[in-house]
C-alpha positions as CSV (number, residue, x, y, z in Angstrom):
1,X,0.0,0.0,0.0
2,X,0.9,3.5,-0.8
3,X,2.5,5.6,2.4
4,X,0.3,8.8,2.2
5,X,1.1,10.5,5.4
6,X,4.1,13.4,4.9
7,X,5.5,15.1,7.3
8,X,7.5,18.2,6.9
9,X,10.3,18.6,9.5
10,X,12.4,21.1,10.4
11,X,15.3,22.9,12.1
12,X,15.0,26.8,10.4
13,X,16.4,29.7,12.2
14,X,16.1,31.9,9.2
15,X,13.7,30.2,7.0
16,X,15.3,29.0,4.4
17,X,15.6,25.4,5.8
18,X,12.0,25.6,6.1
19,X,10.8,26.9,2.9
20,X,13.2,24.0,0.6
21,X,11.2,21.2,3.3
22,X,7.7,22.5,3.0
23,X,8.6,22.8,-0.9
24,X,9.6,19.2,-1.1
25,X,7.2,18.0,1.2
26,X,4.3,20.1,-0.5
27,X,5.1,18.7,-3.7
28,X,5.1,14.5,-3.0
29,X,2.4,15.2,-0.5
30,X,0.5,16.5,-4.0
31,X,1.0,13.5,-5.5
32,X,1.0,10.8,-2.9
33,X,-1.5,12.1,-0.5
34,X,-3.8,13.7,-2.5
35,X,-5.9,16.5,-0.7
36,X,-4.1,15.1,2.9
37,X,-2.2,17.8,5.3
38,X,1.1,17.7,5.7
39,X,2.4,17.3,9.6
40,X,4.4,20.1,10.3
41,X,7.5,19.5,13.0
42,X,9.5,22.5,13.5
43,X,12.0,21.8,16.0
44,X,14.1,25.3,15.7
45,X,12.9,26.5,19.4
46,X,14.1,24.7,22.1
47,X,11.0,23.7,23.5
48,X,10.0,21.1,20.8
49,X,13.4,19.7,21.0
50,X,12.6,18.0,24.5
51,X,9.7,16.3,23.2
52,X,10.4,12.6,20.8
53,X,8.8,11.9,18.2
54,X,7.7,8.8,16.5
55,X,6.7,7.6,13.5
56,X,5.5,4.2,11.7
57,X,5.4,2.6,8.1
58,X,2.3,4.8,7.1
59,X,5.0,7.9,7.0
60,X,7.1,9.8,4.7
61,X,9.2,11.8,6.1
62,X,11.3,15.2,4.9
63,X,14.0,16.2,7.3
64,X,15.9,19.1,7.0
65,X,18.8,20.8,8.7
66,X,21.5,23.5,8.2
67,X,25.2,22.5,7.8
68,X,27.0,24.3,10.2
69,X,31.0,24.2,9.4
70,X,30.4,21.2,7.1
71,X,28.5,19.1,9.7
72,X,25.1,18.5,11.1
73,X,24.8,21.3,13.7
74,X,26.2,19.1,16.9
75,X,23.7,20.9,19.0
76,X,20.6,19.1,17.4
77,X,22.5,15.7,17.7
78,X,20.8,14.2,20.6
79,X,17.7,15.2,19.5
80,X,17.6,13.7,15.7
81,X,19.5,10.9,17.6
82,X,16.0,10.4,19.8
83,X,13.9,10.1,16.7
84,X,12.0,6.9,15.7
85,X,11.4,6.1,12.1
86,X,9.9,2.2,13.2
87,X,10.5,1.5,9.4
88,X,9.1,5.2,7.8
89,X,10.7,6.8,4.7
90,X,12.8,9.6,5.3
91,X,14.6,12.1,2.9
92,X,17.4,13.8,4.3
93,X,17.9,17.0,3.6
94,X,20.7,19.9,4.3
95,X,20.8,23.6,3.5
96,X,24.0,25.3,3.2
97,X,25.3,28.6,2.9
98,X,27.1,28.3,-0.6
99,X,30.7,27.1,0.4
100,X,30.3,23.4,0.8
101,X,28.3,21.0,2.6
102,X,31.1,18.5,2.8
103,X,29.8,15.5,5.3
104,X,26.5,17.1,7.0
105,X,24.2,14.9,4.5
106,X,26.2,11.4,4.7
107,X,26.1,12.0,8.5
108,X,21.8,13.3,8.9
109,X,21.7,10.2,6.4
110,X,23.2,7.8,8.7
111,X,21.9,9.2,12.0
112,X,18.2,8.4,10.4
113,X,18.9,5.4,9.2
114,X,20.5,4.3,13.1
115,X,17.2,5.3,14.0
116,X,15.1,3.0,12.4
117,X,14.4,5.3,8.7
118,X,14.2,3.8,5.0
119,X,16.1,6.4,3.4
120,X,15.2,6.8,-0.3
121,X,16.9,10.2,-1.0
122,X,19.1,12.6,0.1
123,X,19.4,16.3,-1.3
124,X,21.8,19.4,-0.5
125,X,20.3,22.6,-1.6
126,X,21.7,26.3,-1.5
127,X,20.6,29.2,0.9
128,X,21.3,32.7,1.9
129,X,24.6,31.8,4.4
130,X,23.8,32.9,7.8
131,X,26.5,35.1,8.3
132,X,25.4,37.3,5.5
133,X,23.2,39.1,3.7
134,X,25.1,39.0,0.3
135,X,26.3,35.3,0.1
136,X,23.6,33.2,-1.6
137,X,21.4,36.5,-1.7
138,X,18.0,35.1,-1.8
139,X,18.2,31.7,-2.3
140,X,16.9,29.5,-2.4
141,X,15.5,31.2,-5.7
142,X,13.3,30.5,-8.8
143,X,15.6,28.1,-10.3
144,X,16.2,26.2,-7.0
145,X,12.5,26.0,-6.7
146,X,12.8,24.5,-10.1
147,X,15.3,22.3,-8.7
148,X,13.3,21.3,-5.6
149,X,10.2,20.1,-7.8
150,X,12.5,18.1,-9.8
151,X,13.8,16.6,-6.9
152,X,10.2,15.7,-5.5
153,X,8.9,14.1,-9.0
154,X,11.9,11.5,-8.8
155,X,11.0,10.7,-4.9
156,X,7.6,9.9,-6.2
157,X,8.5,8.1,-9.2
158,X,10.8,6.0,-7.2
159,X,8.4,5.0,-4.0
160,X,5.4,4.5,-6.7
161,X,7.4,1.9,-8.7
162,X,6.6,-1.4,-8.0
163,X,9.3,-4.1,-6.3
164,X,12.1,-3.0,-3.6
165,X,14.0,0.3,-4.0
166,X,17.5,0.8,-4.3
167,X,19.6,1.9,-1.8
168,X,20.5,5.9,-2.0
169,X,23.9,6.6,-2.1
170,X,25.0,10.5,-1.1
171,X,28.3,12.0,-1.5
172,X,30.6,12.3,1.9
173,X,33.1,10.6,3.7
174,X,33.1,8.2,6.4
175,X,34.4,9.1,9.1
176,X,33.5,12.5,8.5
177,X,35.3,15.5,8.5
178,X,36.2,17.6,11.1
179,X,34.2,20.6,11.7
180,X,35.5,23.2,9.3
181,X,37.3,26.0,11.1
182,X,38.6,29.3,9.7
183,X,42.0,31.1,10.0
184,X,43.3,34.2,11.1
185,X,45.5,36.6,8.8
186,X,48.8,34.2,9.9
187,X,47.1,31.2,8.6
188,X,45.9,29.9,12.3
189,X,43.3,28.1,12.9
190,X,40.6,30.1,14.9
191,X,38.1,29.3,17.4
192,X,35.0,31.6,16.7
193,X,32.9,28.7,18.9
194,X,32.1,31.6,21.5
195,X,31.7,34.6,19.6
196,X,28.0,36.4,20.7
197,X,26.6,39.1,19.1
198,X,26.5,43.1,20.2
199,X,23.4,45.1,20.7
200,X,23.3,48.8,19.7
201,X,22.0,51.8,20.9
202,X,19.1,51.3,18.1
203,X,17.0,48.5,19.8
204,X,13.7,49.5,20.5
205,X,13.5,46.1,23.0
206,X,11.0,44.6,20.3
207,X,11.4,41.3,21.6
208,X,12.0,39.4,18.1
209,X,15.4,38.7,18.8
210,X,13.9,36.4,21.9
211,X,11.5,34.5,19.9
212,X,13.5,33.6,17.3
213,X,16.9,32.6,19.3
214,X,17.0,28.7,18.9
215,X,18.9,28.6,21.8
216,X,16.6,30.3,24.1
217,X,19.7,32.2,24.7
218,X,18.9,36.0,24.5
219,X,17.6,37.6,28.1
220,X,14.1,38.5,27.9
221,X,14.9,41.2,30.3
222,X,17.9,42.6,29.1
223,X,18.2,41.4,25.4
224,X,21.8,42.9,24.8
225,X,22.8,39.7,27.4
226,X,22.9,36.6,26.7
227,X,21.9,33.6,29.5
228,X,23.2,30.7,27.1
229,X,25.0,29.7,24.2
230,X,25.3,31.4,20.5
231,X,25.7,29.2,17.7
232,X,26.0,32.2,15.1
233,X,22.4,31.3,13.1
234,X,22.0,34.8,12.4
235,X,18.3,34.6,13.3
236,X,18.5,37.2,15.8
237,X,20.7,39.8,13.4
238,X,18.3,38.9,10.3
239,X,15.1,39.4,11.8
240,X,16.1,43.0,14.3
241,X,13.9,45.7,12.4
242,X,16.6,48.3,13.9
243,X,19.9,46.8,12.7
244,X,20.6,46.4,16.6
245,X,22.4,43.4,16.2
246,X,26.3,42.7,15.2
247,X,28.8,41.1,15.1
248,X,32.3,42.7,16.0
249,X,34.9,39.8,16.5
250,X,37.8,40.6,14.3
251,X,38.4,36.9,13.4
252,X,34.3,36.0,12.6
253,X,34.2,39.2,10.5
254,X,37.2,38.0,8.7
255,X,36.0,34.9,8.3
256,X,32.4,36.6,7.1
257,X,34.6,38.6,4.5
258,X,36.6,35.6,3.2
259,X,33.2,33.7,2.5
260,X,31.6,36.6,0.4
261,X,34.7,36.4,-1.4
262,X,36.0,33.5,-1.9
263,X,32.9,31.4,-2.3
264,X,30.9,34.1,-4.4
265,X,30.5,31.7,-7.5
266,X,26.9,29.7,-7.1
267,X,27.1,26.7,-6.1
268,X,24.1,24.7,-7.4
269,X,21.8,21.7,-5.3
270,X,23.0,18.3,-5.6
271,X,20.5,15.2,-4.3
272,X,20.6,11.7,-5.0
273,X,17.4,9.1,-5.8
């Protein structure tokens, strides 16, 4: 029997994780499910992060993530790690800023398929990079989009045809990389791990900044402090209607300048069926 139930699920601090999943998922549940909802699972705020989630063999199942220095951000580890697929199709999927998403999908790939997923495909797709406005401007744009449906018609085609499916192969290496790590003007490595952003004189204490944090990090009280750890999603900077937000570490804005530089070429999705 057909699997008609898709689920949509998410870790999206700035939306563009969210909009290539909803696009895939909006797309097979179209021709799979027919006039069925999709489940929605967005697990950016920390407070659906401490809840599990299951699913069975009546699921299909898009999961998406950001690659964070070539990786699957470690800070959403023990929770994809907590997942039950119980037999469920999954398609891995990770959103990176342009430069490269080296091992993040062969790793999201393996971690649902320890828990209990059928994988049967795998995608990488381009977004605006987190650290800047100019790198990946607007992506992921019309011809992405273009991209994502393509994408979605050979899932289909593939669970629809009749016998077992092959196995999905995606590019990485095993064992996976290191986290990525930038350099200073000496060619050292630098630790940008702890960086936290500034607040300016311009806030108007709006409050955004707090909702968005994926972290819960940012004081409600006092949003120019911060109460737990920044992981440099640019959520908080992206969404601040005043510009109150910044960065001023000399070695993250280095590193900022050397991405919108040296990775300015597009780099284009790539996803395996």
């Amino acid at each position: 029997m057909m699997r008609r139930r898709v689920n949509a699920m998410y870790f999206s601090a700035t939306g563009t994780t969210e909009k290539v999943v909803n696009a895939i998922a909006t797309s097979l549940a179209g021709t799979l499910g027919g006039e069925a909802a999709i489940t929605q699972i967005d697990f950016t705020l920390p407070a659906v992060r401490r809840e599990a989630v299951s699913f069975s063999e009546e699921d299909l199942v898009v999961v998406g993530v950001p690659v964070y220095a070539g990786r699957v951000p470690n800070v959403l580890l023990d929770y994809l790690n907590a997942l039950s697929g119980q037999g469920a199709w999954v398609v891995p999927v990770v959103l990176y800023g342009n430069r490269n998403y080296d091992d993040a999908l062969i790793e999201l790939t393996d971690i649902l398929g320890d828990r209990g997923f059928q994988v049967v495909a795998g995608g990488a797709f381009v977004g605006e990079h987190s650290f800047s406005t100019i790198l990946a401007q607007g992506r992921p744009d019309a011809d992405d989009m273009r991209l994502i449906h393509q994408f979605a018609d050979k899932i289909a085609a593939k669970v629809m045809q009749e016998g077992p499916m092959n196995p999905v192969v995606v590019k990485g290496n095993r064992p996976y990389r290191a986290y990525y790590r930038p350099q200073n003007s000496e060619g050292v490595l630098v630790n940008i791990r702890k960086v936290t952003p500034k607040t300016n004189g311009e806030c108007t204490d709006c409050k955004l900044c707090v909702s968005v944090c994926p972290m819960g990090s940012i004081d409600y009280d006092d949003v120019s402090l911060l109460k737990g750890i920044c992981i440099k999603c640019g959520a908080c900077i992206k969404i601040c209607p005043a510009q109150a937000k910044y960065y001023d570490d000399e070695d993250y804005l280095r590193h900022k300048r050397e991405l919108e530089v040296d990775f300015s070429r597009r780099s284009e999705p790539e996803f395996f069926v």
